[in-house]
Residue frames as a rotation matrix with the C-alpha (Angstrom) as fourth column:
UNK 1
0.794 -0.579 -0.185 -29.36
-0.601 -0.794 -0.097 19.71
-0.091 0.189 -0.978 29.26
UNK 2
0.719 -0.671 -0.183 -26.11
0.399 0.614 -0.681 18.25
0.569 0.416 0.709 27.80
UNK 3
0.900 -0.435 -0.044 -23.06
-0.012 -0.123 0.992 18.21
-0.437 -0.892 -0.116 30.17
UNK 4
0.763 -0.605 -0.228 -20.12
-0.414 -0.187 -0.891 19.24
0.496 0.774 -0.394 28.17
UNK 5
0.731 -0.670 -0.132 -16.93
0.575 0.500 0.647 17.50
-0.368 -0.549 0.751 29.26
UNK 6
0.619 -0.727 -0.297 -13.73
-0.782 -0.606 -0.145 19.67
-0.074 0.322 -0.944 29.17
UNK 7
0.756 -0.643 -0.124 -10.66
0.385 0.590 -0.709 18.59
0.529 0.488 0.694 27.88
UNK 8
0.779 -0.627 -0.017 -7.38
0.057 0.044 0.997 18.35
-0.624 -0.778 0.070 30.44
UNK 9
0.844 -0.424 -0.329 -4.61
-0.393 -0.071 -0.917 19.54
0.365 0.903 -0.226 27.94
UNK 10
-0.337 -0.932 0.132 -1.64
-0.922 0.355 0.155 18.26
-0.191 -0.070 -0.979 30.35
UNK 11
-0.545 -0.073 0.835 -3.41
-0.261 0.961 -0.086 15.08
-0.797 -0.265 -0.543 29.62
UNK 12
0.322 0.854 0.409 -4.92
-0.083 0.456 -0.886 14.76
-0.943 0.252 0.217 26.32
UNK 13
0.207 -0.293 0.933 -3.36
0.613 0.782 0.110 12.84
-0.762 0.549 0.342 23.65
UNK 14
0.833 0.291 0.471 -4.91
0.543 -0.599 -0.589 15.07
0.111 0.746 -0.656 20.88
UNK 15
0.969 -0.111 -0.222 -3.20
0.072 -0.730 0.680 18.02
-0.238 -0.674 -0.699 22.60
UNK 16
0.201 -0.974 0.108 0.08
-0.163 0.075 0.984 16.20
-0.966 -0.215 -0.144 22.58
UNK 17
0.169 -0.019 0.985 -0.02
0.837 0.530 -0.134 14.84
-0.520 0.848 0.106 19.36
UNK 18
0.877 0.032 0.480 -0.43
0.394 -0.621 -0.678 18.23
0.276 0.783 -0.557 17.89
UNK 19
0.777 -0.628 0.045 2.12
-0.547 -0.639 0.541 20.19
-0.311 -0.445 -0.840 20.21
UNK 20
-0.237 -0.820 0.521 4.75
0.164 0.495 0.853 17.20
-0.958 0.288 0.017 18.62
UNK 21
0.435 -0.035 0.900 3.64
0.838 0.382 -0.390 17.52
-0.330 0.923 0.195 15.27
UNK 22
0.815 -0.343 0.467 4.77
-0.246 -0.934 -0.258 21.42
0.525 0.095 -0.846 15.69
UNK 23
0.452 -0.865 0.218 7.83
0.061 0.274 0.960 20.50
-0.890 -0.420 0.177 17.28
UNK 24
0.504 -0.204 0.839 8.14
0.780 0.524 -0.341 18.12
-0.370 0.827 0.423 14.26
UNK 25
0.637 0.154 0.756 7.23
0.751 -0.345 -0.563 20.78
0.174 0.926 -0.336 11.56
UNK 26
0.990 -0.137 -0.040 9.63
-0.118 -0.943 0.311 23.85
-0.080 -0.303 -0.950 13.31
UNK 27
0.303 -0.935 0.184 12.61
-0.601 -0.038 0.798 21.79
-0.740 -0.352 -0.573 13.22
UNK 28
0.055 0.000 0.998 11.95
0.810 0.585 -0.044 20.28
-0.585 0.811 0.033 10.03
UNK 29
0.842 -0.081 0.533 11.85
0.297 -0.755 -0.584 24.10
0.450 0.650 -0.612 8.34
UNK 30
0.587 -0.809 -0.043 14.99
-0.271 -0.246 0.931 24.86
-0.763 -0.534 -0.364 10.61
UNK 31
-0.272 -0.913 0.303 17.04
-0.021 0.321 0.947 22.71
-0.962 0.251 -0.106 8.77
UNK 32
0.085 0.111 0.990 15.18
0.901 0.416 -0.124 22.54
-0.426 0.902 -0.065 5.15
UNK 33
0.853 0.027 -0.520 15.25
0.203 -0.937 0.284 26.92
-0.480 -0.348 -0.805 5.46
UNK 34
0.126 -0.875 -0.468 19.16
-0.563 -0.451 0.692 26.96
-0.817 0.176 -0.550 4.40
UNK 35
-0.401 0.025 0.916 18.02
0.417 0.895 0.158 24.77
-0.816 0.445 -0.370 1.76
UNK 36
-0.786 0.437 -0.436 15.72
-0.614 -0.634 0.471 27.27
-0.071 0.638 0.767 0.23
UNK 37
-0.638 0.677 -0.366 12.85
0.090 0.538 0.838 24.73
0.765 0.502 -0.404 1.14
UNK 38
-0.389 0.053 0.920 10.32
-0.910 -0.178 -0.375 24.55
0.144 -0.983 0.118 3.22
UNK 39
-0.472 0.313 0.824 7.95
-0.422 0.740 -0.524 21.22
-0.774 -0.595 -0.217 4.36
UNK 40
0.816 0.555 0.160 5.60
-0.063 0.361 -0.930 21.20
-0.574 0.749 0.330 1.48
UNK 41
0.388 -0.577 -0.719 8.34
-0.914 -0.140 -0.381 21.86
0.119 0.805 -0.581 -1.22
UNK 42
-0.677 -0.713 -0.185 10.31
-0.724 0.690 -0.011 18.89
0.135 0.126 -0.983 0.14
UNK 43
0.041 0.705 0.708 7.30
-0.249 0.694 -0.676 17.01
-0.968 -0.149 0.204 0.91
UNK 44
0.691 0.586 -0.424 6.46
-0.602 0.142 -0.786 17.32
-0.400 0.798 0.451 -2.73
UNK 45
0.201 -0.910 -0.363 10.04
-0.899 -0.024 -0.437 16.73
0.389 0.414 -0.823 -3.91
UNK 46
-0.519 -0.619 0.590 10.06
-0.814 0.569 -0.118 13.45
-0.262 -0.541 -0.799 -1.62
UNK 47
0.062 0.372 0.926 6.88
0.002 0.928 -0.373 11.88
-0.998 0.025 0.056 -2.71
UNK 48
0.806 -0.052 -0.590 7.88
-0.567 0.222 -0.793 12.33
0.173 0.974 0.150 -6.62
UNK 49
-0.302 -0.884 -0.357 11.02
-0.879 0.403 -0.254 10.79
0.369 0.237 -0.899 -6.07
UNK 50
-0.603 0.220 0.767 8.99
-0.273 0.847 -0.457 7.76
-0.750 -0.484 -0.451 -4.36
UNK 51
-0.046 0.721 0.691 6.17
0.541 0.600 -0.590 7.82
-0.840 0.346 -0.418 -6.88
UNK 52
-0.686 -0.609 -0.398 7.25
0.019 -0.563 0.827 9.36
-0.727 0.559 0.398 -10.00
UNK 53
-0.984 0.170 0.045 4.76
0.085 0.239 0.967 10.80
0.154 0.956 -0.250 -11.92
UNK 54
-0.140 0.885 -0.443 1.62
0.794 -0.167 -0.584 11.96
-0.591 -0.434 -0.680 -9.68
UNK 55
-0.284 -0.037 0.958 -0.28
0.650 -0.742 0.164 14.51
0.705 0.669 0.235 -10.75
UNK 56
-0.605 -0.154 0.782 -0.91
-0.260 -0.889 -0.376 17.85
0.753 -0.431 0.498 -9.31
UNK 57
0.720 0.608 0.334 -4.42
-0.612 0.330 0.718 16.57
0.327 -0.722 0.610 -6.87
UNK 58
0.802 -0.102 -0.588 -2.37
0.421 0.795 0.436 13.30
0.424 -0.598 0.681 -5.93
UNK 59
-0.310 -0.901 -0.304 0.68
0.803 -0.077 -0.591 15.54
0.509 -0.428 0.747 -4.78
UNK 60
-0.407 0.316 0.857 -1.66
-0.444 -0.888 0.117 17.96
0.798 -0.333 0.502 -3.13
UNK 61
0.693 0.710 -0.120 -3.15
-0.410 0.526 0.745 14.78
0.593 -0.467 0.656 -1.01
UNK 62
0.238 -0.818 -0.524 0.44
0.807 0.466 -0.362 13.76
0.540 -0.337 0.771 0.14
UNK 63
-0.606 -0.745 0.278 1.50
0.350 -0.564 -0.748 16.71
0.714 -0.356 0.603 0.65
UNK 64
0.189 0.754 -0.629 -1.96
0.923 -0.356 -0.149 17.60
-0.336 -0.552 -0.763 2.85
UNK 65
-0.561 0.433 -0.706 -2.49
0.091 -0.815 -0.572 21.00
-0.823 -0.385 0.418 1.08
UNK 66
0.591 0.686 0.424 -5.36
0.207 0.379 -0.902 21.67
-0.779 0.621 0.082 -1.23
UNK 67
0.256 -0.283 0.924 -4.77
0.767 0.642 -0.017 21.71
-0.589 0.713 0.381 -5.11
UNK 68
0.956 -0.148 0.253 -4.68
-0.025 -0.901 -0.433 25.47
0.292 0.408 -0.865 -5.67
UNK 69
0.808 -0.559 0.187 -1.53
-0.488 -0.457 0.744 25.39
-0.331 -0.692 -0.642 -3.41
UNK 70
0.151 -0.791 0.593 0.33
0.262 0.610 0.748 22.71
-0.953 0.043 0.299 -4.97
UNK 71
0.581 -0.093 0.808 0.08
0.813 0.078 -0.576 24.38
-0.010 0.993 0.121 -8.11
UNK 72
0.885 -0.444 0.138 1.27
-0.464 -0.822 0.330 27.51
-0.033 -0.356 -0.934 -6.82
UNK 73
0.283 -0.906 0.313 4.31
-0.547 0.116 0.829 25.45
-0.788 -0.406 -0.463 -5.33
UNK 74
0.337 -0.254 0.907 5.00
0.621 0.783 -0.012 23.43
-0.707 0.567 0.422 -8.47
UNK 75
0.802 -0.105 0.588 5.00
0.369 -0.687 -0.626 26.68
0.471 0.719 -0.512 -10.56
UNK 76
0.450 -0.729 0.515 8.04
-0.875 -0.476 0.091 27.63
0.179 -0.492 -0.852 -8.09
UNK 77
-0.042 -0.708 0.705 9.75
-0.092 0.706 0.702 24.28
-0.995 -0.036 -0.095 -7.90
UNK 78
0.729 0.086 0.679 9.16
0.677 0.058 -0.734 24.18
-0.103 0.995 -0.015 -12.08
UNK 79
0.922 -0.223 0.318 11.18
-0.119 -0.941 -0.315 27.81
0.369 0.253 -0.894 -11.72
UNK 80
0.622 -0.414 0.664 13.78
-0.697 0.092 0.711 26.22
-0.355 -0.906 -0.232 -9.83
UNK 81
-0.101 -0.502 -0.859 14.59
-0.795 0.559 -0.234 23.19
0.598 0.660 -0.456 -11.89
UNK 82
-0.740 -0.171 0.651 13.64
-0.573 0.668 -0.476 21.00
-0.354 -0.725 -0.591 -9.59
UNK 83
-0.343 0.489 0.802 10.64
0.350 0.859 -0.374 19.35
-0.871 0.153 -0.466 -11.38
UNK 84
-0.788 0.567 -0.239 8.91
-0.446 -0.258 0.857 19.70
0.425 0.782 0.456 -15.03
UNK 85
-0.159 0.924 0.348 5.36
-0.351 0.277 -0.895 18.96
-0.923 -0.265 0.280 -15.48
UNK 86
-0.643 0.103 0.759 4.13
0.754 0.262 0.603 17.32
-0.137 0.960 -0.246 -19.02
UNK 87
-0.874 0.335 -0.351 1.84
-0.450 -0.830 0.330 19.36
-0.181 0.446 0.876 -21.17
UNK 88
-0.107 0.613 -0.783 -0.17
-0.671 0.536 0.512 16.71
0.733 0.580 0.354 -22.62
UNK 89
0.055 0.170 0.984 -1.94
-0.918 0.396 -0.018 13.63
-0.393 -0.902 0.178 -20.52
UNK 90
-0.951 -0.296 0.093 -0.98
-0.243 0.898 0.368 10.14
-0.193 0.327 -0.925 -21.21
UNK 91
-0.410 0.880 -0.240 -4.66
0.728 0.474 0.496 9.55
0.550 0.029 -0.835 -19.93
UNK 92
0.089 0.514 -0.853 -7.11
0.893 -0.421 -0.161 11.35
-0.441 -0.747 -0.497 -18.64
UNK 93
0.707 -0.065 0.704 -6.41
0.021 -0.993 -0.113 14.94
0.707 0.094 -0.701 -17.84
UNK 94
0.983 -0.184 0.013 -3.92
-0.015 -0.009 1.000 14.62
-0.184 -0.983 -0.011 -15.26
UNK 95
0.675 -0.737 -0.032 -0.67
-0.344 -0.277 -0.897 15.99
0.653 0.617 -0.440 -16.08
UNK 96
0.470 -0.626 -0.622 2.76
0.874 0.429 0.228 13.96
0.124 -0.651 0.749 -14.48
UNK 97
0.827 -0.541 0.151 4.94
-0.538 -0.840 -0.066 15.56
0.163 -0.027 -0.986 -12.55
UNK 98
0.629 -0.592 -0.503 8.89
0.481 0.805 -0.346 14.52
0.610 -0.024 0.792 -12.67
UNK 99
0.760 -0.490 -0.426 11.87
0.014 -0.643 0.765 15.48
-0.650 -0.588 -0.482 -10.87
UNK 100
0.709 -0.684 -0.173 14.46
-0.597 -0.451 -0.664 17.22
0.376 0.574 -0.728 -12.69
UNK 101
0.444 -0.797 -0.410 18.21
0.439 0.592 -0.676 16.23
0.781 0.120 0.613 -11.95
UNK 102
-0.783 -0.236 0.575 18.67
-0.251 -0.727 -0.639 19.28
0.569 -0.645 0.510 -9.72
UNK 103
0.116 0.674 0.729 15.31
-0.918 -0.207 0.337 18.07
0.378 -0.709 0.595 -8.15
UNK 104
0.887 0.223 -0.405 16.64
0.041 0.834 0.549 14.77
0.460 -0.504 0.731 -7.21
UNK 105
0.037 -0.645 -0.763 19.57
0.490 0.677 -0.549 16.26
0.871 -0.354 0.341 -5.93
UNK 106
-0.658 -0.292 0.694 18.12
-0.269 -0.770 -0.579 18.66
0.703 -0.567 0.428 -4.09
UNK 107
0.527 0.847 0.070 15.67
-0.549 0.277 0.789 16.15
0.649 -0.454 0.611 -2.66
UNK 108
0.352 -0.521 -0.777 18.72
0.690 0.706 -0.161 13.91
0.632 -0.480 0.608 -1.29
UNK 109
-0.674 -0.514 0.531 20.26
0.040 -0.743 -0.668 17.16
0.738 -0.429 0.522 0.73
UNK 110
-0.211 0.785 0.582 16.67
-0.805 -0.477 0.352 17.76
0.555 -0.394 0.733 2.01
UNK 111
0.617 0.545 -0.568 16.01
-0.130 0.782 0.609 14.09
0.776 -0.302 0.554 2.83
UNK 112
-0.001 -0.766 -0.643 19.19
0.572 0.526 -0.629 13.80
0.820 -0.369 0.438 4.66
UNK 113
-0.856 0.054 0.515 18.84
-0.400 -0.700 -0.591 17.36
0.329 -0.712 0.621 6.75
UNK 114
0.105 0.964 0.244 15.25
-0.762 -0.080 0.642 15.79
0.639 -0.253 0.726 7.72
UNK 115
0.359 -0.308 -0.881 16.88
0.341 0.922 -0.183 12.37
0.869 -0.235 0.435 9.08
UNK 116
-0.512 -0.704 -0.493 18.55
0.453 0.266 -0.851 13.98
0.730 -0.658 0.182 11.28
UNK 117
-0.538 0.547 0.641 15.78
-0.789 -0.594 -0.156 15.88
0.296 -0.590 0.752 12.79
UNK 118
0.617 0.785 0.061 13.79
-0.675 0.487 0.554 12.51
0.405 -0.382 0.830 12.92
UNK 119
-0.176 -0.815 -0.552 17.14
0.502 0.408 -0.763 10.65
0.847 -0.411 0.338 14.03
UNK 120
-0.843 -0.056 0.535 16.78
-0.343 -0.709 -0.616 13.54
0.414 -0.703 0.578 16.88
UNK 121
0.347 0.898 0.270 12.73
-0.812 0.143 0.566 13.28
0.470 -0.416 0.779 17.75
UNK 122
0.731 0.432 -0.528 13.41
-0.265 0.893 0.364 9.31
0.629 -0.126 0.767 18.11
UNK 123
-0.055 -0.907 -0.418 16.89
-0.039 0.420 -0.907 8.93
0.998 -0.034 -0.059 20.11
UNK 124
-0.410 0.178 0.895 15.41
-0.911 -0.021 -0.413 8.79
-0.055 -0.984 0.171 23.53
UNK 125
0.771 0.504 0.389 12.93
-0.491 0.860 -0.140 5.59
-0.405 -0.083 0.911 22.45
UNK 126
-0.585 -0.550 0.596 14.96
-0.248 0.821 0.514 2.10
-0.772 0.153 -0.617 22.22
UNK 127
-0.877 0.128 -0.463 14.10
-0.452 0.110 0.885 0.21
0.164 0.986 -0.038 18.62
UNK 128
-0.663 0.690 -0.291 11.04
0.745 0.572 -0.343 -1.87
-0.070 -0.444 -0.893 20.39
UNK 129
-0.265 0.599 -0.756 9.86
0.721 -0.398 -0.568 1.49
-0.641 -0.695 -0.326 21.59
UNK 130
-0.743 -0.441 -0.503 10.37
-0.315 -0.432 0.845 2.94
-0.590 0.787 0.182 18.08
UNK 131
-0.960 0.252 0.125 8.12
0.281 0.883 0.377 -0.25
-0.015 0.397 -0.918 16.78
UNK 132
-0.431 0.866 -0.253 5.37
0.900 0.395 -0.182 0.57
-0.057 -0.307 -0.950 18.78
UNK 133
-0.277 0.161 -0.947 4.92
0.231 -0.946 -0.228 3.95
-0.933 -0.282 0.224 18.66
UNK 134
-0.987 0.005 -0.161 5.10
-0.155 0.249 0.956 3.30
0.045 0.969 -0.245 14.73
UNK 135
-0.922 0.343 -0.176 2.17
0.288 0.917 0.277 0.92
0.257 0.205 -0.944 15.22
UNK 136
-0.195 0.713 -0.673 -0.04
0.684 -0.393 -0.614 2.81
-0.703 -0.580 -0.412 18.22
UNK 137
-0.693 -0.029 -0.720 0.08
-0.349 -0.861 0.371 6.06
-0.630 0.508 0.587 15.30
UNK 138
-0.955 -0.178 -0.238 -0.74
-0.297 0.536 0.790 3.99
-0.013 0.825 -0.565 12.95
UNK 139
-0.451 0.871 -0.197 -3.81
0.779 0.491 0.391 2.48
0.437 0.023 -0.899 14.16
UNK 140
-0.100 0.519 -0.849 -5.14
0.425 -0.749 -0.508 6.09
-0.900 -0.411 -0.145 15.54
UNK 141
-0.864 -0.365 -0.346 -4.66
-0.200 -0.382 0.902 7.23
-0.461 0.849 0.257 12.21
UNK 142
-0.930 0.196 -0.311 -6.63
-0.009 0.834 0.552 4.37
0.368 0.516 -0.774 10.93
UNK 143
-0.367 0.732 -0.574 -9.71
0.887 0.091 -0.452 4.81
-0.279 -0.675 -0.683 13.91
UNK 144
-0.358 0.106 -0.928 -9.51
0.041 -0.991 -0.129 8.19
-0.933 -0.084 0.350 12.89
UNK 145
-0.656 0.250 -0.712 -10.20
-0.675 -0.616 0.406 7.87
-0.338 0.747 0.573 9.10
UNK 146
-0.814 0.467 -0.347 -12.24
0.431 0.884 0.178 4.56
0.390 -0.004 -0.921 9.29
UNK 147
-0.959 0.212 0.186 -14.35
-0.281 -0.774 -0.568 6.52
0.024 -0.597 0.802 11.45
C-alpha cells in the first residue's frame, strides 16, 4: 500500500507561490479595471509592444491563455483601436499582430499603473533580495519545465 504524504499549506511553497500570484493578479486588475483592461488585454498589449508582430498562437503562449481566447480578445482590442491584425501572411499562415497608436498609448498608462503594483509587491525586499528572488523563480520555473 502506498503512503500518501499530505501537503502542510502554512508551509508549502507551491501553496505560497500561488496565494502571491493571486495577490499579484487582484491588484494588477485593480488598477488596469479604470483602464478598461484587464491582465490578458494588457498582457497582450505589452508583449506586442516588446515583440511586434506575433501572431495570434505566439500571443496566446505569452499571454498563458489558449488560442480560441486570444482571438476572442484581439477581436475586442481590434474594436478598440488598440491593435490591427494583417489579412494576408508574409509567410506561412500566421497573421501579425501590431499595435495601433491608441494601443501604444494605452499600453504606456497600463504599464505604468502595473509598476506601481510591482513597485508595491517588492518594497519590503532590499535590491540583493530583489536579485535573488529573481533568480530562485527563475530556476523553479526552469526545474519545473525541464522536468
Amino acid at each position: 500500500m502506498v503512503q500518501l504524504e499530505e501537503i502542510d499549506l502554512p508551509t508549502s511553497l507551491g501553496y505560497l507561490l500561488k496565494e502571491a500570484s493571486s495577490a499579484l493578479r487582484i491588484a494588477m486588475e485593480d488598477v488596469l479595471r479604470p483602464l478598461g483592461m484587464t491582465v490578458t488585454s494588457y498582457s497582450c498589449l505589452e508583449l506586442l509592444a516588446q515583440r511586434p508582430g506575433l501572431s495570434n498562437s505566439a500571443l496566446a503562449r505569452g499571454a498563458f491563455v489558449t488560442r480560441q481566447s486570444m482571438n476572442v480578445l484581439l477581436q475586442s482590442l481590434e474594436r478598440e483601436g488598440w491593435v490591427t491584425r494583417a489579412t494576408t501572411a508574409s509567410e506561412g499562415r500566421a497573421l501579425p499582430v501590431t499595435l495601433t497608436d491608441a494601443g501604444r498609448r494605452q499600453r504606456a498608462q497600463a504599464s505604468a499603473a502595473v509598476k506601481t503594483v510591482e513597485d508595491r509587491m517588492l518594497a519590503e525586499l532590499s535590491a540583493p533580495e530583489r536579485r535573488q528572488a529573481f533568480e530562485l523563480l527563475t530556476r523553479m520555473t526552469r526545474a519545473l519545465r525541464d522536468g
